[in-house]
DRENMI-9052 format. One record per residue (C-alpha): chain; x, y negated, z negated; residue in three letters. Coordinates in nm, 2 decimals. Last residue first. Layout:
% residues N
+--------+--------+--------+--------+---------+
| cadena |   east |  north |     up | residuo |
+--------+--------+--------+--------+---------+
|      A |      X |      Y |      Z |     Ala |
...
+--------+--------+--------+--------+---------+
END
This chain:
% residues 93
+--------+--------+--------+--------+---------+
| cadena |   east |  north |     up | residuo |
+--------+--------+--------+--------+---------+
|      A |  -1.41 |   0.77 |   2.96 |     Unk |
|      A |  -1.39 |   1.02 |   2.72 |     Unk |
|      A |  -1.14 |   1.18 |   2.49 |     Unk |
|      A |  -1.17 |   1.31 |   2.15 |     Unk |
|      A |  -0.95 |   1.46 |   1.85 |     Unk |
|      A |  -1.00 |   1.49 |   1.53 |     Unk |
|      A |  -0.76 |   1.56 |   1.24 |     Unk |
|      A |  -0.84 |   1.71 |   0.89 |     Unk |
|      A |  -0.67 |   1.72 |   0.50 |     Unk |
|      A |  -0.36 |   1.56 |   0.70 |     Unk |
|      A |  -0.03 |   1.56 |   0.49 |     Unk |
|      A |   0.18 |   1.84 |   0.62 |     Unk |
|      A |   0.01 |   1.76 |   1.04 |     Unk |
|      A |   0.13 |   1.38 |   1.01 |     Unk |
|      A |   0.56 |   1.41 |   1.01 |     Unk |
|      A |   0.60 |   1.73 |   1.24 |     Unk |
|      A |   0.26 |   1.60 |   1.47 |     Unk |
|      A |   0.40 |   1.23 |   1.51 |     Unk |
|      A |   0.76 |   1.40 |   1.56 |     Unk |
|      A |   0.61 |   1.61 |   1.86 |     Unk |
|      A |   0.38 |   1.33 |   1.97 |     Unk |
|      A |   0.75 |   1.08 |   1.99 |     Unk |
|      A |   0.94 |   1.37 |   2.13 |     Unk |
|      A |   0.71 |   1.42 |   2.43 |     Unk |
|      A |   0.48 |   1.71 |   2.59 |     Unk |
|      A |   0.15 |   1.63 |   2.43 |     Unk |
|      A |   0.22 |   1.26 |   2.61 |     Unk |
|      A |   0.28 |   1.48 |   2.93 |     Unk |
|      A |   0.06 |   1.65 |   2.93 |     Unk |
|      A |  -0.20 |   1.32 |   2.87 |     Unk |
|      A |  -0.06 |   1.15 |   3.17 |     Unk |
|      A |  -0.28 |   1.32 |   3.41 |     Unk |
|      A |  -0.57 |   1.18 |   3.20 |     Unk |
|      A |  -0.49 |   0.82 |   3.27 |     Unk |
|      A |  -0.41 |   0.68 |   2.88 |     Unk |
|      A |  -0.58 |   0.42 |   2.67 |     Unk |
|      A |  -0.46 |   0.53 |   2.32 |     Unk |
|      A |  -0.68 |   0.44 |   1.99 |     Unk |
|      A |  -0.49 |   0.56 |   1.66 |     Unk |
|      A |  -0.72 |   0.59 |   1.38 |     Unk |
|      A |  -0.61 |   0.61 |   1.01 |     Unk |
|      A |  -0.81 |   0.71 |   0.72 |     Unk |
|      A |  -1.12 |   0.95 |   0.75 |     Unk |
|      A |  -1.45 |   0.92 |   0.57 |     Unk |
|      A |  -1.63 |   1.14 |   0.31 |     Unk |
|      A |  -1.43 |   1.01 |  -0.01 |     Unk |
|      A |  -1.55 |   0.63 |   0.03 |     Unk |
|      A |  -1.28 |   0.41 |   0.05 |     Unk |
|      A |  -1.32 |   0.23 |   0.37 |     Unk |
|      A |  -1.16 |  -0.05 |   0.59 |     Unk |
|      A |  -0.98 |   0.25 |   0.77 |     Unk |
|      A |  -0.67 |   0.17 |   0.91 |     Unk |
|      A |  -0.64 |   0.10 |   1.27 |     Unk |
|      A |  -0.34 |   0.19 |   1.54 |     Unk |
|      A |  -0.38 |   0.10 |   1.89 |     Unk |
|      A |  -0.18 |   0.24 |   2.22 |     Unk |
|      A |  -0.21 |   0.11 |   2.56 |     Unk |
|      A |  -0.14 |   0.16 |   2.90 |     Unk |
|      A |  -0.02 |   0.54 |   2.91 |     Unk |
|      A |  -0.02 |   0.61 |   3.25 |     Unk |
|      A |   0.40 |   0.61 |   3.28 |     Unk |
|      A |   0.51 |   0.68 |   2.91 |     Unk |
|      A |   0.74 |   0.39 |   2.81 |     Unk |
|      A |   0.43 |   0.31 |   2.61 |     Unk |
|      A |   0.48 |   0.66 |   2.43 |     Unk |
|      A |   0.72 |   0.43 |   2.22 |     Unk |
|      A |   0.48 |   0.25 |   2.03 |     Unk |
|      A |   0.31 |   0.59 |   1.91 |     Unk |
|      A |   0.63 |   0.63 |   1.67 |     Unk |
|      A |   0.64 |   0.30 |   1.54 |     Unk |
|      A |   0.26 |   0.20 |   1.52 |     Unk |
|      A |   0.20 |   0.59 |   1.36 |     Unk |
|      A |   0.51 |   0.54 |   1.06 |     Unk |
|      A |   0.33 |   0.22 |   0.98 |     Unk |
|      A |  -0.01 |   0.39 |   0.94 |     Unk |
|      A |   0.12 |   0.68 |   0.76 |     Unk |
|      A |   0.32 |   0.44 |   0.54 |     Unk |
|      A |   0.01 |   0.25 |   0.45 |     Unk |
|      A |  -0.22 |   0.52 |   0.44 |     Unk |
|      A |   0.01 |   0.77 |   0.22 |     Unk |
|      A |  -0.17 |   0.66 |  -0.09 |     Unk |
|      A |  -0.52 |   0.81 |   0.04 |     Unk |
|      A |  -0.35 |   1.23 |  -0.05 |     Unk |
|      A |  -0.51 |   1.48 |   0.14 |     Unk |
|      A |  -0.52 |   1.25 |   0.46 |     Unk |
|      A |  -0.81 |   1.25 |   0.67 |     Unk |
|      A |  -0.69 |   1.17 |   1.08 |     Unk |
|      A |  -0.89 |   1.06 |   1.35 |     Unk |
|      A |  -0.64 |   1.07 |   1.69 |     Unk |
|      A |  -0.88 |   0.88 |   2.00 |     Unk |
|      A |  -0.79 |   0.93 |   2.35 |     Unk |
|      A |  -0.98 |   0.64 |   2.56 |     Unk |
|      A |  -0.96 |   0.74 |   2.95 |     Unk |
+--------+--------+--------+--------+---------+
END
């Protein structure tokens, strides 16, 4: 399955060190078993009603506790969730 994070930041000149922060951290749910791949995009907009960072993860669903269960999400969440205006989340197939 595709797990997408969509995250608005309250403050745009994070990005860059939001976006570096997420390829280090999400690069180590890799050692995950189920978790195949993990992409992190930067938004090629400025416009005030769009979002800022994207991280793409192609993960089998019954590896998705366990990715909510480990360090790297848990640090992801301490460091992201203080600066993030809104987050989405969706999965499908």
């Amino acid at each position: 399955m595709k797990h997408y994070i969509i995250v608005k930041l309250k403050d745009r000149s994070n990005t860059d060190m939001m976006v570096e922060n997420a390829k280090e951290i999400f690069a180590e749910t890799l050692a995950i078993p189920g978790v195949h791949s993990v992409k992190v995009k930067r938004s090629c907009s400025d416009k005030a009603n769009r979002y800022d960072l994207m991280i793409l993860m192609d993960i089998e669903p019954q590896a998705l506790p366990v990715y909510d269960a480990c360090d790297a999400h848990q640090r992801w969440k301490k460091l992201c969730d203080p600066l993030q205006e809104s987050k989405a989340i969706f999965d499908c197939i």
